[in-house]
C-alpha positions in Angstrom: 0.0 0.0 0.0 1.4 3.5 -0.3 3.3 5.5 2.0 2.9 9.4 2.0 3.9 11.8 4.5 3.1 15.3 5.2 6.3 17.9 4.9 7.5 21.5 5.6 7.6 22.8 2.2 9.6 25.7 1.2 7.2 28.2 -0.5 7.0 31.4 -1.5 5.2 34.6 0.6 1.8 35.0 -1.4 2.6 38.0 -2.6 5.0 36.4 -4.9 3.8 33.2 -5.5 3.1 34.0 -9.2 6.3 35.8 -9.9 7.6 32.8 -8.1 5.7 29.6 -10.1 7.5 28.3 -13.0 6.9 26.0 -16.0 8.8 22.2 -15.4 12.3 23.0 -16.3 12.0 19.8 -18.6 9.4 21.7 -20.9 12.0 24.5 -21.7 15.3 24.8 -23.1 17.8 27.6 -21.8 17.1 30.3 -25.1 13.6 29.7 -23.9 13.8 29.5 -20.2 15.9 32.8 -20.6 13.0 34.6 -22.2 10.4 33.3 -19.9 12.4 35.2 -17.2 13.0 38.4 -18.6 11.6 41.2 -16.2 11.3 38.8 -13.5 13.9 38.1 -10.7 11.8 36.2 -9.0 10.9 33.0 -11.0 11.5 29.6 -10.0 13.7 29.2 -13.4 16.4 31.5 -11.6 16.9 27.8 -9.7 15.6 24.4 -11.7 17.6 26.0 -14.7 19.9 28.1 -13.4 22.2 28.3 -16.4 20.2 31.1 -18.0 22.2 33.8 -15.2 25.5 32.3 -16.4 27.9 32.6 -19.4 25.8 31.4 -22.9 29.2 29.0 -23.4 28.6 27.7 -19.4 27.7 23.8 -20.0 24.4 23.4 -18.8 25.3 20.1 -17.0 28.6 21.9 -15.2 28.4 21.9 -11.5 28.7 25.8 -12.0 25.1 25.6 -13.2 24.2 23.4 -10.0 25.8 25.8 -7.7 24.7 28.6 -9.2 21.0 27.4 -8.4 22.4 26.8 -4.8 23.3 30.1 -4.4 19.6 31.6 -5.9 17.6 29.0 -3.8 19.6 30.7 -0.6 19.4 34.1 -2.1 15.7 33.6 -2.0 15.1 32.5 1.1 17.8 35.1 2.5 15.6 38.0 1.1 12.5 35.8 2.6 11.0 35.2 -1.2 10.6 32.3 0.2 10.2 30.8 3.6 9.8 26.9 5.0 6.5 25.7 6.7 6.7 25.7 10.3 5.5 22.3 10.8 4.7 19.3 8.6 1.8 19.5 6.1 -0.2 18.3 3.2 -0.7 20.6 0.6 -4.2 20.1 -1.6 -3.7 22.0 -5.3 -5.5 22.9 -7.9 -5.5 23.8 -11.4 -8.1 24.8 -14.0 -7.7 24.8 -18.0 -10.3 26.2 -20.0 -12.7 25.3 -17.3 -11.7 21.8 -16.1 -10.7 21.6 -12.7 -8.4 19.1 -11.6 -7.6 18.7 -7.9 -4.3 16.1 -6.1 -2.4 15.9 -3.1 0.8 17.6 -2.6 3.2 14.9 -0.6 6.4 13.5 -0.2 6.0 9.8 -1.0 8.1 7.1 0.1 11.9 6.3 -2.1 11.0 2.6 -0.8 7.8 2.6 -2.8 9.5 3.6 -5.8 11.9 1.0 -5.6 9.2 -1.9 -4.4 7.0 -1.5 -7.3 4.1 0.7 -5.5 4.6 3.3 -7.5 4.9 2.2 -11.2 6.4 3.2 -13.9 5.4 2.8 -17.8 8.3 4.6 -19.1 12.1 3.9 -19.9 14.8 6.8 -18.7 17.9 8.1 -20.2 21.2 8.0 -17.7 22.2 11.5 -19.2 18.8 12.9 -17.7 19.0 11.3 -14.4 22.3 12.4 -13.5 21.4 16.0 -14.1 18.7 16.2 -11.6 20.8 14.0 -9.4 23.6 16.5 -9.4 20.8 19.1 -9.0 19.3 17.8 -6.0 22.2 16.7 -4.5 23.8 20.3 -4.5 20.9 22.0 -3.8 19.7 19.9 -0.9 16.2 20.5 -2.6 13.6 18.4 -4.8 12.7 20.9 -6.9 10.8 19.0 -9.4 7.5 17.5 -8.6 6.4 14.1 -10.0 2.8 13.5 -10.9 1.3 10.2 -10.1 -2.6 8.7 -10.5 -4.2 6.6 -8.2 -7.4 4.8 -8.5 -9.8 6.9 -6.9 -10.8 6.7 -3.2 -14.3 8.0 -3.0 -13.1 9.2 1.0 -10.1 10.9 0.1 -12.4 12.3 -2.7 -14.7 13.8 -0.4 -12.3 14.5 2.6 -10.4 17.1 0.1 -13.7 18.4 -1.6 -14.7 19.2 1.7 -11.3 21.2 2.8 -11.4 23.3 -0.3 -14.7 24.4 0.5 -14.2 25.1 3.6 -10.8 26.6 4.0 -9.1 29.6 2.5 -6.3 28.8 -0.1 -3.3 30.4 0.4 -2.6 30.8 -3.4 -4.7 31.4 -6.1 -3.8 33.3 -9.0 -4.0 32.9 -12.8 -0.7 32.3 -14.8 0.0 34.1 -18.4 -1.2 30.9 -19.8 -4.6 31.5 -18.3 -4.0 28.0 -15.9 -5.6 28.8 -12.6 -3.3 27.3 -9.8 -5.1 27.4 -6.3 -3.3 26.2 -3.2 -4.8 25.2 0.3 -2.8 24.4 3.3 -4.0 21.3 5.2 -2.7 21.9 8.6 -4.9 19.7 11.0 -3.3 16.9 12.5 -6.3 14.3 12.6 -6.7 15.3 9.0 -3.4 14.9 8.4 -3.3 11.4 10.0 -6.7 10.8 8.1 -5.3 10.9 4.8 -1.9 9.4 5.5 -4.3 6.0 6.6 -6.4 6.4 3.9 -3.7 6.1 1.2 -2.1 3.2 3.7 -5.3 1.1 3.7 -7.1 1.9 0.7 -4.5 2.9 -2.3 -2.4 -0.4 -3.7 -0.2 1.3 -5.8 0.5 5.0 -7.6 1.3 5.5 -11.6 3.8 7.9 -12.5 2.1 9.5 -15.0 4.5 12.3 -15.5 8.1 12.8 -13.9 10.0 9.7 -14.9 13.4 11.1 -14.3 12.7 13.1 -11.2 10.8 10.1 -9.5 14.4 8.2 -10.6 16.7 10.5 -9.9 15.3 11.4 -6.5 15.5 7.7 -5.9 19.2 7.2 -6.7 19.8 10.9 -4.6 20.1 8.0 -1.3 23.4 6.1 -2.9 25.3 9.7 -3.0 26.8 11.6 -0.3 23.5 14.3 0.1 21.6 10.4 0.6 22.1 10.4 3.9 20.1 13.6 4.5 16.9 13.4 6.9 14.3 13.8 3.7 16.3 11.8 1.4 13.8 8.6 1.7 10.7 10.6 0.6 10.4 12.4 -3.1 7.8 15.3 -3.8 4.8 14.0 -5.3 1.2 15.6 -6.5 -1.3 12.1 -6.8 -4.4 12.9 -8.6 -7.3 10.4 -8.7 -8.0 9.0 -12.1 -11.2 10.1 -13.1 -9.4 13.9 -13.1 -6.6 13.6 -15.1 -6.5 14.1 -18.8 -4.5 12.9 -21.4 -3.3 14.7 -24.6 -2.2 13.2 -27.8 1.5 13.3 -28.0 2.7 13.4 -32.0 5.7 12.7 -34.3 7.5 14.3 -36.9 9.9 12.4 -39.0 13.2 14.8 -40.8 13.4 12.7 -44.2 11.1 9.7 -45.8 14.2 7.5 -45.6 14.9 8.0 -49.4 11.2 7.0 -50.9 9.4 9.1 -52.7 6.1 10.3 -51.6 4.5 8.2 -53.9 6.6 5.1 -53.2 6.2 6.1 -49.2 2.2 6.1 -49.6 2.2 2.7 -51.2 4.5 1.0 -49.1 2.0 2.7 -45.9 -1.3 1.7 -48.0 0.3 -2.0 -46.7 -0.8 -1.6 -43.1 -3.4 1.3 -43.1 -6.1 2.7 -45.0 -5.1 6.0 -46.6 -7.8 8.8 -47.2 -6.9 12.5 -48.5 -8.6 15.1 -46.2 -9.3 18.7 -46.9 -8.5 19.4 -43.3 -6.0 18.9 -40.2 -7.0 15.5 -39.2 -7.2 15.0 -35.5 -8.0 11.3 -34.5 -11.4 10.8 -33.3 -10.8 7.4 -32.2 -8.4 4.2 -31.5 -6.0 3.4 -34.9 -6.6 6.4 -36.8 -3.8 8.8 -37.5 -3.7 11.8 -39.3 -0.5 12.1 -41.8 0.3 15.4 -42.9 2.9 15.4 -45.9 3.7 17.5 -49.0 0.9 20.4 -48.0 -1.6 17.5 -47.5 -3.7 15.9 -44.4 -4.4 12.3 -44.7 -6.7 9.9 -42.7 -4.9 6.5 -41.9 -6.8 3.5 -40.1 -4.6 0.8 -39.1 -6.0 -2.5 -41.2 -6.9 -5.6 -39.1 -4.5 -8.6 -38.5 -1.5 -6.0 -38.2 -1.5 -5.3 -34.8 -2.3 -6.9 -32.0 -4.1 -6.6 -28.8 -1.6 -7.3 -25.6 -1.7 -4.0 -23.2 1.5 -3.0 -25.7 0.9 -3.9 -29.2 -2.7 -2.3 -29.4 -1.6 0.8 -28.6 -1.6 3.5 -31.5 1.7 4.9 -30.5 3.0 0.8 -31.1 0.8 0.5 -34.1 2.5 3.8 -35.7 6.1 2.5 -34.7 5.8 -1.3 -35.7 4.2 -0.7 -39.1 5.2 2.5 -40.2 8.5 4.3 -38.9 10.8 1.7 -38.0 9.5 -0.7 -41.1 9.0 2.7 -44.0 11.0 5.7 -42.4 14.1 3.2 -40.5 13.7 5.0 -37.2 14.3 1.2 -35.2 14.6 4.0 -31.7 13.0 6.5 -31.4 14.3 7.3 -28.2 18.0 8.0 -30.1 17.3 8.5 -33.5 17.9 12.1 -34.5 15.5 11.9 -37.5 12.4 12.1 -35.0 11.0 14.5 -32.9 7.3 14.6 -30.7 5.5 17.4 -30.1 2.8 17.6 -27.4 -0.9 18.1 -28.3 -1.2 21.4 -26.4 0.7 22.7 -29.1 -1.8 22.1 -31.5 -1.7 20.7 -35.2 -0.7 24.0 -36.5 2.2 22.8 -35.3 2.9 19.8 -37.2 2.2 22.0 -40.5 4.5 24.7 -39.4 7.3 22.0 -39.1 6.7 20.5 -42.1 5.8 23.6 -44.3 9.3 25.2 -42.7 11.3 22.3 -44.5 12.7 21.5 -41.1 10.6 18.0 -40.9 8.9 16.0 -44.3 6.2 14.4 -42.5 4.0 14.9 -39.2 1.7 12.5 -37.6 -1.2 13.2 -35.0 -2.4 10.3 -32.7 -5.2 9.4 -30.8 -4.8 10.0 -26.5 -3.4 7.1 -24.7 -6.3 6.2 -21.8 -5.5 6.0 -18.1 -6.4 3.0 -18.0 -4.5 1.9 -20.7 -1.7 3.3 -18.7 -2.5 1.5 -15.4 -2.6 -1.5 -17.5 0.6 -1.4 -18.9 2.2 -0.4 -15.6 0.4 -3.4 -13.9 1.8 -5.9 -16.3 5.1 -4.6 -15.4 5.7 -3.5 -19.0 6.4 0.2 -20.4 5.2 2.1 -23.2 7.1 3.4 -26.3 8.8 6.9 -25.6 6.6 10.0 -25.6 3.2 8.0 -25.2 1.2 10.5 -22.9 1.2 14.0 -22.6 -0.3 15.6 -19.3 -2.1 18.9 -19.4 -2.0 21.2 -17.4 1.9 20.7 -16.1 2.4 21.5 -11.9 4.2 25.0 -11.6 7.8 24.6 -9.8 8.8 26.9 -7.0 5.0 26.9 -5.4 6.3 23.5 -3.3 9.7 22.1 -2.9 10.7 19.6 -0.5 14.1 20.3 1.3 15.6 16.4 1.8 18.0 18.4 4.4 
């Protein structure tokens, strides 16, 4: 069952808490995170990527870039930007995009869980990105990065937090320039406090990671360095949503080259495995194995044919269905976690996307897939497999800098 405990979470003042929240650090690279922050000493960027307020030559995996975000995280405190919670304490947040609410639990969840199986995983990680947050958190003394995991819902933990938003005061709530509400309550009650913790002991078997692979790992393998024997080091920070709130986006491909084929020659050799319409518009999938294909200033309709895929918790998937058949057996892209000649883009960003990259020259052809399910998730994480890379796409992302854990 899982383990969660409250924590003192360092936190901004509320009269910065906007200036304060960030995007992920992992959603930005430093020319954009550098942008993000002009005007504004006070975001949380200053920290999770603090290479932006160095030398443009500084490599951003130095440990002048990790010290540098020791020395802002201090600063900030210093000049009381921030300040740590007096006492222990769950943290119950909110965020709303265009008008859907979604509510979880701010935590610090157990390392042991991670490493037991309780909290599961459906997603491979890259050693290069580990080790950057290791050497982040291990420098800084500070989870910075907050992992998002599901859980089955709990119809009392449901109500219990329904209950404390209605009637408590949040101590955030403010409206980022992307128009994502982000609302924060405090629960500070001790039998509440207690309440929850048994509730997720008795009643919730297991978490999903559904976004944070590399922080959830990197936090994990923070205990076999030096900073590991901290106090906090055996607990990682962790929102859990229950299922029914989350939502998935569709999370798309764009392929440089057609691996020396000709457009006609590619469409034949694809007509093997799917169905091929010409649309007079962006295709967005409507439903399981269809894909929209945009190539050459067209949109195209594929439906994956019967008998070439197959229905294990894996091999239906559309993101499995679009890898098998069509870019590692047409375009030659065998890994898409390596290969250089592929790229994803998120669905928040729209299809106008896809066209843009393709139109531009920079990419030949784009494909739009239908959302991954949670519950195709919690499948796939309960038969102890993982999914192909870039699977889901979460909307909307946790702000950084609103909650960090200190691990010492």
């Amino acid at each position: 069952m899982a383990t969660i405990v409250p924590f003192k979470a360092l936190r901004p003042q509320a009269q910065y808490a906007k200036q304060v929240a960030s995007r992920p650090y992992d959603v930005l690279n430093s020319k954009e995170a550098k942008e993000e922050v002009r005007g504004n000493p006070y975001s949380f960027l200053h920290i999770t990527k603090a290479e932006i307020d160095l030398p443009e030559d500084t490599d951003i995996h130095s440990q002048k870039v990790y010290e540098k975000a020791k020395e802002t995280l201090h600063a900030y405190t210093q000049r009381e930007v921030l300040f740590r919670e007096s006492k222990p304490c769950y943290y119950i947040y909110q965020l709303v995009m265009n008008g859907k609410s979604q509510t979880g639990l701010v935590c610090a969840s157990a390392v042991d869980d991670y490493e037991n199986g309780i909290i599961k995983k459906h997603e491979f990680t890259r050693p290069e990105k580990e080790q950057d947050r290791i050497s982040h958190i291990a420098t800084t003394g500070a989870q910075t990065g907050n992992v998002f995991l599901a859980y089955k819902n709990v119809e009392e933990l449901d109500e219990l937090i329904e209950k404390w938003k209605k009637e408590k005061s949040p101590v955030y709530d403010f409206v980022a320039d992307d128009d994502i509400g982000h609302t924060v309550w405090i629960v500070t009650d001790d039998k509440t406090i207690e309440k929850i913790t048994a509730l997720f002991a008795e009643k919730v078997a297991a978490t999903y990671i559904a976004d944070g692979h590399h922080r959830a790992a990197s936090a994990a393998k923070v205990r076999l360095t030096a900073a590991g024997d901290a106090e906090g080091a055996g607990y990682f920070l962790t929102t859990l949503f229950p299922a029914s709130q989350l939502y998935i986006m569709d999370y798309n491909r764009l392929v440089k080259d057609l691996n020396g084929l000709s457009k006609e020659n590619f469409l034949e050799r694809a007509g093997e495995s799917f169905e091929i319409e010409k649309a007079d518009r962006a295709v967005a999938p409507q439903q399981l194995h269809q894909f929209g294909m945009y190539v050459d200033g067209s949109w195209y309709k594929l439906t994956a044919k019967p008998g070439t895929y197959t229905n294990d918790p894996i091999g239906i998937l559309d993101v499995t269905i679009l890898q098998n058949n069509l870019l590692d057996t047409i375009l030659g892209i065998a890994d898409p976690r390596t290969d250089k000649r592929i790229d994803f883009v998120g669905g928040i960003r729209g299809l106008e996307e896809l066209e843009k990259r393709v139109d531009s020259g920079e990419m030949k052809v784009a494909f739009s897939l239908y959302p991954v399910s949670i519950q195709q998730l919690f499948d796939i994480a309960d038969s102890g497999n993982v999914m192909p890379p870039k699977s889901t796409w979460f909307e909307p992302k946790l702000r950084d800098g609103l909650l960090t854990h200190l691990i010492d």
